[in-house]
C-alpha positions as CSV (number, residue, x, y, z in Angstrom):
1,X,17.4,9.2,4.3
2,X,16.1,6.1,2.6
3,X,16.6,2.8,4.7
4,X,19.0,-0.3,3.3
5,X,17.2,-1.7,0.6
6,X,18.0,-5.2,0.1
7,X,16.5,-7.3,-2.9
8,X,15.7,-10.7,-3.3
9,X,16.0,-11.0,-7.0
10,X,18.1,-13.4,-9.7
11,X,17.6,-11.0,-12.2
12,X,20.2,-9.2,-12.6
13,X,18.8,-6.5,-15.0
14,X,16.1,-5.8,-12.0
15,X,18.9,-5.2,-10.0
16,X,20.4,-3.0,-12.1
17,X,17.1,-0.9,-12.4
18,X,17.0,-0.4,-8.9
19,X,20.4,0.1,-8.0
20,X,20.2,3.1,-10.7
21,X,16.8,3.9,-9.0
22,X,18.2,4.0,-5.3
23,X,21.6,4.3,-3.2
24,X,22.8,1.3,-1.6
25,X,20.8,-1.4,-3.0
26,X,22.5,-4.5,-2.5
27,X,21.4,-8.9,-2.6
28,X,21.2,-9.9,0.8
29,X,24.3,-11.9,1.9
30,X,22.4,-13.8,4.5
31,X,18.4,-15.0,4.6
32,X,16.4,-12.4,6.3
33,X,18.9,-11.3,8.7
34,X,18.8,-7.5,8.3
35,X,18.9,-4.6,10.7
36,X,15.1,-3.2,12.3
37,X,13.5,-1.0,9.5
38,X,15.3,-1.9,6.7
39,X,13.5,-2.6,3.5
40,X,13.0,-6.3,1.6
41,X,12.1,-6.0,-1.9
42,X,11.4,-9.5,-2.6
43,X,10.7,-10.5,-6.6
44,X,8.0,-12.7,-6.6
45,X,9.6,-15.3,-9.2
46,X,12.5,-15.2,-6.5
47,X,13.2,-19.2,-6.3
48,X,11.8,-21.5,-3.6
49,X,9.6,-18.6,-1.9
50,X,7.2,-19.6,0.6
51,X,3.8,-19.6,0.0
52,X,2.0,-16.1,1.2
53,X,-0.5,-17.8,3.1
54,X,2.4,-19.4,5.0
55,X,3.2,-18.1,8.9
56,X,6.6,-17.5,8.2
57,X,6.3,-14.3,6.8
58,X,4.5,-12.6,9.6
59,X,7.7,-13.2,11.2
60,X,10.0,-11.9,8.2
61,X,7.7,-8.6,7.9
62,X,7.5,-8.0,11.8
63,X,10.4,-5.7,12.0
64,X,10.9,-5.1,8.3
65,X,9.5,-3.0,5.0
66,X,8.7,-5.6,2.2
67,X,7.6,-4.8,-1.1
68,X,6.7,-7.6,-3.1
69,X,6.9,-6.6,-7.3
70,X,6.4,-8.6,-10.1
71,X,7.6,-8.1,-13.8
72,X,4.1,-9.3,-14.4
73,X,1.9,-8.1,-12.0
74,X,-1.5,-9.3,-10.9
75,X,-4.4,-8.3,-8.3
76,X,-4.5,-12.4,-7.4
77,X,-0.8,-12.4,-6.2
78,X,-1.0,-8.7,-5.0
79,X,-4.0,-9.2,-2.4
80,X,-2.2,-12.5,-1.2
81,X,1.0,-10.5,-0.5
82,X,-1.3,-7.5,1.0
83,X,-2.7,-10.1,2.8
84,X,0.2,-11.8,4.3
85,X,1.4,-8.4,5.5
86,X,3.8,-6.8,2.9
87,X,3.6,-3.1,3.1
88,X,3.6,-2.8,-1.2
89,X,3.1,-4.7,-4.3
90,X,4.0,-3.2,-7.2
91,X,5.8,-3.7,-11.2
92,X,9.1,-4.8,-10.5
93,X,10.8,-2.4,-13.6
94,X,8.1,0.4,-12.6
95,X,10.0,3.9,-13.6
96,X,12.1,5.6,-11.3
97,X,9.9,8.2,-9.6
98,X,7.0,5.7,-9.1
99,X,9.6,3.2,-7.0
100,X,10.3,6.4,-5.1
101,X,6.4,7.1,-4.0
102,X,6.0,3.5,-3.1
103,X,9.5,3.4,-0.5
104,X,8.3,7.4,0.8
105,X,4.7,5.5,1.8
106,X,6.1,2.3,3.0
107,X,8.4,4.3,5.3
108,X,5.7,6.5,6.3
109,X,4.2,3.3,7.4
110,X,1.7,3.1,4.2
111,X,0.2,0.8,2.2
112,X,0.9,0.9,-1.2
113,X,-1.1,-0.8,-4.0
114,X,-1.8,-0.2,-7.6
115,X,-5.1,1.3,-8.9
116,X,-6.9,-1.5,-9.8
117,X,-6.1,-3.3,-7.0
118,X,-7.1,-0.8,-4.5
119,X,-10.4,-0.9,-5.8
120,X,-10.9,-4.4,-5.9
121,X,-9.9,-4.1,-2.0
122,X,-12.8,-1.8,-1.6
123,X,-15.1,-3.5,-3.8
124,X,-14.4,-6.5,-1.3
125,X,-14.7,-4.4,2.2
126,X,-17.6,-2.6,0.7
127,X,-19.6,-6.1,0.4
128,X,-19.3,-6.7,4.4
129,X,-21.9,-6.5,6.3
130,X,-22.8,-2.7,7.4
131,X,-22.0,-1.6,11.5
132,X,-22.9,1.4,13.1
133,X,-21.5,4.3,11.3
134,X,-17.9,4.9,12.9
135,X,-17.7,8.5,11.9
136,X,-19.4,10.4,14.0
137,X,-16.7,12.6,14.6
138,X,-17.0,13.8,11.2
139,X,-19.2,16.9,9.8
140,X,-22.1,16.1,7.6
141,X,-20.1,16.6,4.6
142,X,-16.3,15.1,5.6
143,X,-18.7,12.1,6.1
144,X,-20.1,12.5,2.0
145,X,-16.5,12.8,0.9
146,X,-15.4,9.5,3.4
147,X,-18.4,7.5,1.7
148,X,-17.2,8.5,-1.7
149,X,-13.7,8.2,-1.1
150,X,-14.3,4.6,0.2
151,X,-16.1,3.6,-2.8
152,X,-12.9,4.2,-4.7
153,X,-13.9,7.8,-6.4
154,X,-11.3,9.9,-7.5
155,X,-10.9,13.6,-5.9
156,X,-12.2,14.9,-9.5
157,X,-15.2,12.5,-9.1
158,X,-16.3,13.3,-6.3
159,X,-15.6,16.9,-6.6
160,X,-18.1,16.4,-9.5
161,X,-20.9,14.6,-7.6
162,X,-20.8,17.1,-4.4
163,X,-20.5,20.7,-6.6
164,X,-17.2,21.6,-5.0
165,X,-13.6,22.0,-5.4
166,X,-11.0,19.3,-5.3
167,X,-9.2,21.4,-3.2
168,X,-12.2,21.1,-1.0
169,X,-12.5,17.7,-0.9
170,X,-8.6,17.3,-0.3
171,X,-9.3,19.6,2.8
172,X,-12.4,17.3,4.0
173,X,-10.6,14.0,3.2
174,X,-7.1,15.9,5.4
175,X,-9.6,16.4,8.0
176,X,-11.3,12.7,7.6
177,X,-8.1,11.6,7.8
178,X,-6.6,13.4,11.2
179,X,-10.2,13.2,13.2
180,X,-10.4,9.3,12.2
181,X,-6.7,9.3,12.9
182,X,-5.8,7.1,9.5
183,X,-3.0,8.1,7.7
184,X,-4.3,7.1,3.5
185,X,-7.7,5.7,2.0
186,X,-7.5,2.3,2.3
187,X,-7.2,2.9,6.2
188,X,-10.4,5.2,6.2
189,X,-12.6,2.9,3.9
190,X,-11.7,0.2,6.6
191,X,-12.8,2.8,9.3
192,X,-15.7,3.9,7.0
193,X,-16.6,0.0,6.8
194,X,-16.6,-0.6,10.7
195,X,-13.5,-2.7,10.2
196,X,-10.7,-0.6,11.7
């Protein structure tokens, strides 16, 4: 059962998109005053917003889902509202089933991201300075398919590279991913990174 989803939006065709998109999606009568695990979808051209960078939203996403989405989205606004804690940024009039992967990630306590975004996060974390190699636990090949993955290849790619299946490397990456205890990539390229 999805959680209340209340959005923060004065576009009423928006609203309209996600209303068809989910059951009970309603504006919020009152300023951040919703129930624990509820979920903010906040339109980024939604007037007088804070600034991401400012403390206040720490406090707003502390008990709360937010997804940020934009009609025009970019990777400059989407790593600021990574960064300030929001659990997605996304297209604001994105079709139907994508909306519905981004709230089943976000309440599986996920981070979702678009693609180019996602690799401009790894690009970034795979710049820092290298630490001992966290992933010990691994065998000598879930550790090739963690490398890979945290460079920002595809399944198919790094089927390719390694000469196996992308079955296989969906069962290494599974296994990456319950030894290291992370629950998607972006977690294990932080872990890969020395960072998580």
């Amino acid at each position: 059962m999805t959680p209340a989803i209340y959005f923060y939006t004065q576009d009423s065709g928006l609203l309209r998109h996600w209303q068809a998109s989910f059951d009970g999606v309603e504006l919020p009568q009152q300023e951040w005053a919703h129930a624990a695990g509820s979920i903010a979808v906040i339109d980024s051209q939604y007037p007088a917003l804070p600034a991401w960078n400012e403390p206040i939203w720490q406090q707003r996403m502390q008990h709360q889902f937010v997804i940020v989405v934009n009609t025009f989205p970019n990777d400059e606004e989407g790593y600021a509202v990574l960064l300030a804690g929001a659990a997605a940024y996304c297209h604001a009039a994105a079709p139907k089933e994508l909306l519905q992967q981004v709230i089943s990630a976000v309440i599986s306590g996920e981070i979702w991201a678009g693609r180019s975004l996602v690799l401009r996060l790894l690009n970034a974390v795979n710049r820092l300075p290298a630490k001992p190699d966290p992933l010990l636990v691994l065998s000598d090949r879930e550790r090739e398919v963690a490398h890979a993955a945290a460079r920002g290849q595809s399944n198919k790619e790094i089927a390719r590279a390694l000469n196996i299946t992308e079955r296989t490397v969906k069962a290494h990456l599974s296994a990456c991913f319950e030894k290291l205890k992370v629950n998607d990539r972006v977690q294990l390229t932080l872990k890969v990174n020395g960072i998580n």
